[in-house]
ZAMARGU-4260 file (C-alpha; in steps of 0.2 Angstrom, whole numbers, plus 5000, padded with zeros to 4 digits):
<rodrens>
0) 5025/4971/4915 | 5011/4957/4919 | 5003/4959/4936 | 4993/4951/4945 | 4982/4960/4959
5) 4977/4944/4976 | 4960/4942/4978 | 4965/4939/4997 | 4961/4954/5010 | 4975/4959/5020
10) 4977/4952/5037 | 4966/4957/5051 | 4981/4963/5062 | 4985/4983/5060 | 4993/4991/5049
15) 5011/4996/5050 | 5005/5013/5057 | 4997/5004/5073 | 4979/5008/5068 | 4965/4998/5058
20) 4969/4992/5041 | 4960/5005/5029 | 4950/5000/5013 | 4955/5012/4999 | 4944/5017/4982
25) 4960/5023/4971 | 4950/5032/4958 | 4962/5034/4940 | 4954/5041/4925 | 4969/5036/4915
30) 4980/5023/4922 | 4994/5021/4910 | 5009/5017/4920 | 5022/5020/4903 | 5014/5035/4898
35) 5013/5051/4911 | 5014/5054/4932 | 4997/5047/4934 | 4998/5028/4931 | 5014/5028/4939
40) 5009/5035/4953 | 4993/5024/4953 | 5003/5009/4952 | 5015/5013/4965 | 5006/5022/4976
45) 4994/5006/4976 | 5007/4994/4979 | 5015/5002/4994 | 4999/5004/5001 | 4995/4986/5001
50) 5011/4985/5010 | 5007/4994/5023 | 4995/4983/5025 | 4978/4991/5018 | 4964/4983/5006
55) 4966/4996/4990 | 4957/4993/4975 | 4960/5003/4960 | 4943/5007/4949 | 4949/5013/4933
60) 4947/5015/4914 | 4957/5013/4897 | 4971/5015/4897 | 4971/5002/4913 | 4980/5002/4927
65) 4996/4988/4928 | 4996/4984/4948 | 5011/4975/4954 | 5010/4958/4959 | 5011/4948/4975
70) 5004/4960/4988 | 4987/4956/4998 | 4972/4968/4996 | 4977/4976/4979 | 4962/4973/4965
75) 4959/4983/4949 | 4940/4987/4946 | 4940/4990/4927 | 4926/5006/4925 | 4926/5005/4907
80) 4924/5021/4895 | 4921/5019/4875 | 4940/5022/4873 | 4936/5036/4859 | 4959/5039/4859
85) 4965/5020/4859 | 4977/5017/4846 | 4976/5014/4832 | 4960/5020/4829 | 4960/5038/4840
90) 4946/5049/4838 | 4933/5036/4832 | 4915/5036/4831 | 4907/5020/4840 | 4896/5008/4835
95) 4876/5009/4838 | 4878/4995/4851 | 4892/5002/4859 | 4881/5014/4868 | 4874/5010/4887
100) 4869/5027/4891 | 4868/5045/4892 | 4883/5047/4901 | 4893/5036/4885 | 4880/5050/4875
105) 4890/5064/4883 | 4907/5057/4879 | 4905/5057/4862 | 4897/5072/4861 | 4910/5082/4866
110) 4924/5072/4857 | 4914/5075/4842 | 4914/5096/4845 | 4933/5096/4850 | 4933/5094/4868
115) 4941/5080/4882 | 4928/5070/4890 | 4933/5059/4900 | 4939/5070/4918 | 4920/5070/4916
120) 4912/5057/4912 | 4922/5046/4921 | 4918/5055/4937 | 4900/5055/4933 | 4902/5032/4932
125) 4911/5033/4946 | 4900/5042/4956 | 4887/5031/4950 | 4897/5014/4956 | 4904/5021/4973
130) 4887/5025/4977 | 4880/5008/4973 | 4896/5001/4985 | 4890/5012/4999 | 4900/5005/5013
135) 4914/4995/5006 | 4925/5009/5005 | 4933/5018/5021 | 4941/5032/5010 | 4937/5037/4991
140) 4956/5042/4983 | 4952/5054/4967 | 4969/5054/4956 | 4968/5073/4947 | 4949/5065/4940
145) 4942/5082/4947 | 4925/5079/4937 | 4907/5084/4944 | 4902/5070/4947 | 4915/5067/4963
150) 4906/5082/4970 | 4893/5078/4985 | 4891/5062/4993 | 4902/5047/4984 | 4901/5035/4999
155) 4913/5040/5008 | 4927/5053/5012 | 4934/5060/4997 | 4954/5064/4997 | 4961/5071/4980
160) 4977/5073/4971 | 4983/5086/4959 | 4999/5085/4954 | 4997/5102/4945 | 4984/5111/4940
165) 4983/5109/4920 | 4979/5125/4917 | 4998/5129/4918 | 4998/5116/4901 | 4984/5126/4894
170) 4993/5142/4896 | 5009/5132/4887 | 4998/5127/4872 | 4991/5142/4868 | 5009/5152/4870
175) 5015/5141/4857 | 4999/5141/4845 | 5004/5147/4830 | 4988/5152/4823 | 4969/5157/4826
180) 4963/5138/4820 | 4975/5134/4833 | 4972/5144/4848 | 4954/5139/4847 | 4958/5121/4846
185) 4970/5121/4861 | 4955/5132/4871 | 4943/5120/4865 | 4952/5104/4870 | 4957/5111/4886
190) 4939/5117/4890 | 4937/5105/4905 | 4947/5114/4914 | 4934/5126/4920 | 4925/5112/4930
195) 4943/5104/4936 | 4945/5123/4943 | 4928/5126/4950 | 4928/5106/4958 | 4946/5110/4966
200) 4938/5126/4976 | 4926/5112/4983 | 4936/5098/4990 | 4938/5096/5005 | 4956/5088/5006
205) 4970/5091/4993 | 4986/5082/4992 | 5000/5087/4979 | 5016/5083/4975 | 5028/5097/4978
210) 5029/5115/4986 | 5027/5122/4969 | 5012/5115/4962 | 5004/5117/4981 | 5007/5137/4977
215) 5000/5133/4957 | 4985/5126/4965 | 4981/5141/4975 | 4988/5154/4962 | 4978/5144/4946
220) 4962/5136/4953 | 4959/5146/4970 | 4960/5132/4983 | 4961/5137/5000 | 4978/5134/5005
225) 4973/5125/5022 | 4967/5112/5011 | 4979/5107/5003 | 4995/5097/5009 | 5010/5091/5003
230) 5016/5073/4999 | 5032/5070/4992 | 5033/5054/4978 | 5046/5045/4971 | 5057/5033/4962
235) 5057/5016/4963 | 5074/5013/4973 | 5077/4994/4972 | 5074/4993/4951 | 5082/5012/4949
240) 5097/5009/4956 | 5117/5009/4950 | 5123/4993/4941 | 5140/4995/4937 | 5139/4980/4925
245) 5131/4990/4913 | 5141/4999/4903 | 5139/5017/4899 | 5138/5023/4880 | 5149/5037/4876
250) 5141/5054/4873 | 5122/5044/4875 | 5112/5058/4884 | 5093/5051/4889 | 5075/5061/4892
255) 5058/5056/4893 | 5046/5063/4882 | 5028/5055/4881 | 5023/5068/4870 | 5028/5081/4858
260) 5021/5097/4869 | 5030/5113/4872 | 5028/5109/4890 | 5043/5094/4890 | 5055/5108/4881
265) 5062/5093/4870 | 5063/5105/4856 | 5077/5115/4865 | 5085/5101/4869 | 5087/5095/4850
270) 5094/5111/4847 | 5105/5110/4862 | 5112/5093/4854 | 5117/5103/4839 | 5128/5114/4848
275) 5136/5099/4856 | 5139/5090/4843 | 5152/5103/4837 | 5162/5099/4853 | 5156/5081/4855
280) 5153/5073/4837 | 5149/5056/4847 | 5135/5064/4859 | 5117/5057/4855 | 5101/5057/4860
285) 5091/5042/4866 | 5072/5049/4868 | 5059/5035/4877 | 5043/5042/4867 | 5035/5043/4852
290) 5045/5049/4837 | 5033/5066/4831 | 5030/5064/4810 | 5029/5083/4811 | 5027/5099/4825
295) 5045/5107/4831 | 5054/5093/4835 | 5050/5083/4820 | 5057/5103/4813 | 5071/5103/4822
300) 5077/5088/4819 | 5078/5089/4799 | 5085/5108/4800 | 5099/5102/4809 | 5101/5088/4802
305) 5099/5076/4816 | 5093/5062/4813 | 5106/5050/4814 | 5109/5057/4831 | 5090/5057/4839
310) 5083/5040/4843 | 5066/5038/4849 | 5060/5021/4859 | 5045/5015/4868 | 5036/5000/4871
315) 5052/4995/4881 | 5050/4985/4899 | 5056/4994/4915 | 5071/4982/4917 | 5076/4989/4898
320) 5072/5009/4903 | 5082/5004/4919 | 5098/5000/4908 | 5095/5014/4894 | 5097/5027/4910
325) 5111/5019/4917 | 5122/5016/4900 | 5118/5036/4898 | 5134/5048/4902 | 5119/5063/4905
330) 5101/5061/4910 | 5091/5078/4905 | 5074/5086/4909 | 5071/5100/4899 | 5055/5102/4905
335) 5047/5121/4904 | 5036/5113/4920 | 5035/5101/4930 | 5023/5096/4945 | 5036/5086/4953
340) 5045/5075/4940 | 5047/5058/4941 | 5058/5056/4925 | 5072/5068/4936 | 5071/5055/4952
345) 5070/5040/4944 | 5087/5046/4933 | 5097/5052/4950 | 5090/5034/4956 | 5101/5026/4945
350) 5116/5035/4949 | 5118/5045/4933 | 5121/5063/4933 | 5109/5074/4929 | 5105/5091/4918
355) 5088/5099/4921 | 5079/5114/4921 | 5073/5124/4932 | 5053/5124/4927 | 5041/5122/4940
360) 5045/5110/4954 | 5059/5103/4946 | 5074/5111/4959 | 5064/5103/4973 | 5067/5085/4966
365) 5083/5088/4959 | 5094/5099/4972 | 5107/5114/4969 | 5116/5117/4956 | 5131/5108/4956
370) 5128/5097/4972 | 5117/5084/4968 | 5112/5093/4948 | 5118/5102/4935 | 5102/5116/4933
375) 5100/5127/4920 | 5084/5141/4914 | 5070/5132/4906 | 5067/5136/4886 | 5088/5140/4885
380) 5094/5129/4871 | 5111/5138/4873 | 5112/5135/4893 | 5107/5117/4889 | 5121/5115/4877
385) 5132/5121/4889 | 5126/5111/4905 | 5129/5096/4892 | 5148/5099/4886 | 5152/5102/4902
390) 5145/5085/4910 | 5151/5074/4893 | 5169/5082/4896 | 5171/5081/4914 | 5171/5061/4920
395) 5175/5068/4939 | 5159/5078/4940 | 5149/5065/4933 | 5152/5053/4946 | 5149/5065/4961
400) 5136/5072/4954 | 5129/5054/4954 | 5133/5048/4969 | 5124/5064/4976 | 5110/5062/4966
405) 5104/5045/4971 | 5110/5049/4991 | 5096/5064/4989 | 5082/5052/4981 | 5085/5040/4996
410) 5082/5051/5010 | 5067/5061/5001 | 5058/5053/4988 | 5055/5034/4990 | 5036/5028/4987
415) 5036/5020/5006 | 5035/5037/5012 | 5023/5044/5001 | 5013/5028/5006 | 5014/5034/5023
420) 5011/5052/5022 | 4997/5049/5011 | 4988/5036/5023 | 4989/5050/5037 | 4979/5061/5027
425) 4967/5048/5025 | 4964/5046/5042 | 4963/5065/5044 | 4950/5066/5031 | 4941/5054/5039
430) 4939/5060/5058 | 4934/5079/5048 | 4919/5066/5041 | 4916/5059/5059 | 4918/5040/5054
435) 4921/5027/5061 | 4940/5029/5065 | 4938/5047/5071 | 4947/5041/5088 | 4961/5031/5075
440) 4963/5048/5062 | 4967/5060/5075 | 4983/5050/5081 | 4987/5048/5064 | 4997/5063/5065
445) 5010/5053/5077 | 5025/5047/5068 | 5028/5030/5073 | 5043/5020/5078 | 5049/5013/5060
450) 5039/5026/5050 | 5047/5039/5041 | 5043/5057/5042 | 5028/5067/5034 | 5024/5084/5036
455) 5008/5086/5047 | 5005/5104/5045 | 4996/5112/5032 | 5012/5122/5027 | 5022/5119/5009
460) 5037/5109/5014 | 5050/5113/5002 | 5059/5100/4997 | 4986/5016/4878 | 4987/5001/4884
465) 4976/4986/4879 | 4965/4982/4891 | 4966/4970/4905 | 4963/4953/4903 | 4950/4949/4914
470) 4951/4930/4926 | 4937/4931/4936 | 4923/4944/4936 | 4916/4938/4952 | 4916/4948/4968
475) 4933/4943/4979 | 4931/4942/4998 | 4930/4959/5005 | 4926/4968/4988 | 4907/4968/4983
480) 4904/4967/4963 | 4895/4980/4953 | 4886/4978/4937 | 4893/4994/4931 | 4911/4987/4931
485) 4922/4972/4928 | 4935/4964/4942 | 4950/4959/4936 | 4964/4950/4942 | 4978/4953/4929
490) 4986/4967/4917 | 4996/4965/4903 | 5013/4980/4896 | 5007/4994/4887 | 5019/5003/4874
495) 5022/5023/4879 | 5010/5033/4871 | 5003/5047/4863 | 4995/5062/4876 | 4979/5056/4868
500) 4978/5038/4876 | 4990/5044/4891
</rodrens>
C-alpha cells in the first residue's frame, strides 16, 4: 500500500484525551508492515495516534516503514542501515564507499562473524540522532530495538515495547537444531540477545502485548514486574471485516507464515493436512509467505506428497489478504508461541472461524475453546487434524464460531484502544521524568468520556521492502532536520519476506 505521511502538524486544540497534543519518536529497527508484528504495529499504532490528535514521527530503517495516509502529524524519518539482508542480495559485503563510520564498521563486522547487528547498531544512530533533536521530541517510543545505545539520556523519556522476549525464539531454534554446526549457528545469530536482556532490566517503562509475554518478560529477561504494563493490540476492524460477497472455497484452510521457523509450527500443520485429506480430499492449504526450497516443511510436503495441495503467496495487497481469509472455510495458527498474535485477530475479524493453538498468548486473543475458537496443544499434528475435520464438516459450527469470533475482536482488540492505552503510559513516563506535562500525565490515568478502557494498574490483565521514495528532505514545520537521516513523505508495498529482511 502507497502512503503518504502530511507534512502539517496536528491542530493546536487537545488531544482526544483532553490533554496537550504529544510529539512522539516511534523508534522501528525493522519496519516491515508484510513481514512480522513489528511493522504492523508501527504502522498502525502510528496512524491511530495521529488520530488522536498527536505529532508522531516514525524514524526507521530498511526495511521502512509504510505509514498510512491522510492523517495530520505522522512523518517517517528514514535512519538508514547498509541493508546487509535486502533481497536479493542478503548477506552482502558493501562497497568501500558504502562506509560512513564506525558504527556502519560494527555492522558488518558482526554479519561477517555470524551475528545480528542491527538491534544494535541501529540503537547506537538513533541515540546519535535524538540527541542532536534534543527538544523536538516530548516522548521517545522504542519498538523491541533494546540496543545500548537507548540506554541513558536519548532526549527525552524513553517508553519501550517487547512484544516477547526472543529469547523464547532462541530457546525454539536450538530445540529443533539438528546438529553441532547448527547449534552454534542459532547461538551465534541470536547472540544479541544478551544486551536485549541486560537493556530490558534498565528500562524504565515497558509495555507488552499480552498477559503472557508480560510473565515471559519477567521469567526470561528479569524485568521488574512494576515496570512493565500491558496494552492490548489488534486488528484492523474496518478492512478485516465479513463481506458476504466473497465466496468461500471449499476445503481452503489459510495461515500466515513469514518464515520457515519451528516457532510458526507450519510443519505440524502440513502434516495435519495429510490426515484430512483422507476425510476431505478437497481440503487445501493457502500459506501467505515464502515457499521454503528446503528445512521441514519443504520435507514435509514431498513425503506426503503435497504439493498440489500447499500454496504459498506473498507480495499480495491487504484488500487481496483481506479476501483470501474471507474465501477460507478455516483459518489456523499453529503457532508453538505467540506474543500476542496478530494473524489470529485479524482472522476472527473477518468472521471466519478459527483453529489455533494454544502456545504462548494465543488463548488470550482467541477465547475458549468452542466459544469464540476451536483450540487445540501446540506441536500436535493429530489434534490439528482433528480440529480441522471437525470445522470442514460442520457448516453450523463454522458460522457461530465466526460470528463469535469477530464480536470478541470488537470489544478487545481494536488499534483505537491500544492508541489510547499506550498515550497514558506516555503521559505517565513523562511525569516519573518531571517534564513539562507532569500536572497533564498524572490525570492521564482518568478514562475519559468517549475513551475506551485501559488498564491503569501495573497488574497483567488477562485478556524487505524497497526503500522509500524520498519527496522532500527538507525539514516539515514542527520536525527539525538531521543530517544523519532522510525525511520522507511516501512509501511504496513491499512483498512478505524472508526473517532475514523482516
Amino acid at each position: 500500500m502507497t502512503a503518504e505521511a502530511s507534512q502539517a502538524g496536528p491542530s493546536e486544540g487537545p488531544a482526544s484525551d483532553g490533554l496537550r497534543p504529544l510529539r512522539i519518536a516511534l523508534l522501528t529497527y525493522k519496519g516491515n508492515p508484510f513481514c512480522g508484528g513489528q511493522g504492523v504495529y508501527v504502522r498502525h499504532l502510528s496512524r491511530e495516534l495521529a488520530r488522536l490528535g498527536h505529532r508522531v514521527e516514525v524514524i526507521g530503517a530498511q526495511p521502512y516503514p509504510v505509514l498510512d495516509e491522510g492523517y495530520d502529524g505522522l512523518r517517517l524519518t528514514e535512519l538508514p542501515s547498509l541493508d546487509l539482508y535486502r533481497q536479493p542480495d542478503p548477506f552482502r559485503t558493501p562497497k568501500r564507499d558504502e562506509y560512513r563510520d564506525w558504527i556502519d564498521a560494527l555492522e558488518v563486522g558482526t554479519m561477517w562473524t555470524g551475528g545480528f547487528p542491527e538491534p544494535l547498531t541501529f540503537s547506537l544512530r538513533a541515540r546519535r540522532h535524538l540527541r542532536s533533536r534534543r527538544g523536538d521530541f516530548d516522548v521517545v517510543h522504542d519498538n523491541q530495538t533494546l540496543g545500548y545505545g537507548l540506554l541513558g539520556d536519548v532526549g527525552a523519556p524513553l517508553v519501550t515495547t517487547i512484544h516477547h522476549p526472543i529469547t523464547v525464539d532462541r530457546r525454539l531454534e536450538l530445540d529443533a537444531a539438528g546438529s553441532w554446526q547448527r547449534r552454534y549457528a542459532v547461538r551465534r545469530w541470536y547472540a544479541f540477545t544478551r544486551m536485549q536482556k541486560r537493556v530490558a532490566r534498565r528500562l524504565p517503562s515497558v509495555l507488552t502485548v499480552s498477559g503472557t509475554s508480560r510473565q515471559e518478560i519477567i521469567d526470561h529477561l528479569g524485568v521488574r514486574q512494576d515496570r512493565i504494563h500491558v496494552v492490548h493490540i489488534g486488528a484492523d476492524t474496518d478492512l478485516f471485516a465479513p463481506d458476504p460477497s466473497v465466496s468461500v472455497v471449499p476445503g481452503r484452510i489459510v495461515t500466515t507464515s513469514s518464515a520457515d521457523v519451528p516457532l510458526k509450527g507450519l510443519v505440524f500443520l502440513v502434516e495435519a493436512l495429510a490426515k484430512v485429506r483422507t476425510e476431505h480430499p478437497e481440503a487445501h492449504l493457502v500459506v501467505v509467505g515464502k515457499r521454503p526450497a528446503e528445512g521441514p516443511v519443504a520435507r514435509a510436503m514431498e513425503r506426503y506428497g503435497l504439493e498440489g495441495a500447499v500454496e504459498f503467496v506473498k507480495g499480495i495487497s491487504d484488500a487481496e489478504l483481506v479476501d483470501l481469509v474471507r474465501s477460507a472455510q478455516v483459518a489456523c495458527v499453529p503457532s508453538l508461541y505467540e506474543g500476542f498474535s496478530l494473524p489470529a485477530a485479524e482472522a476472527m475479524a473477518t468472521g471466519t472461524p478459527l483453529l489455533a493453538t494454544t502456545g504462548g498468548a494465543i488463548p488470550e486473543v482467541a477465547g475458549r475453546d468452542g466459544e469464540t475458537c476451536l483450540a487445540v496443544p501446540p506441536g500436535d499434528a493429530g489434534a490439528l487434524a482433528a480440529g480441522l475435520t471437525r470445522l470442514l464438516g460442520d457448516a453450523d459450527l463454522r458460522a457461530r464460531l465466526g460470528a463469535a469470533g469477530r464480536e470478541r475482536v470488537l470489544r478487545h482488540f481494536t488499534w483505537a484502544r491500544a492508541a489510547e492505552g499506550t498515550v497514558a503510559r506516555y503521559r505517565e513516563a513523562m511525569a516519573r521524568a518531571g517534564g513539562r506535562d507532569t500536572a497533564d500525565a498524572r490525570t492521564a490515568g482518568t478514562v475519559r468520556r468517549g475513551s475506551a478502557p485501559q488498564p491503569a494498574d501495573r497488574s497483567a490483565t488477562t485478556p524487505p521492502g524497497r526503500p522509500a521514495a524520498p519527496a522532500d528532505r527538507g525539514a516539515a514545520p514542527g520536525f527539525p532536520a538531521d543530517p544523519g537521516a532522510v525525511s520522507v513523505t511516501t512509501a511504496e508495498t513491499s512483498d512478505r519476506e524472508s526473517r532475514a529482511t523482516c
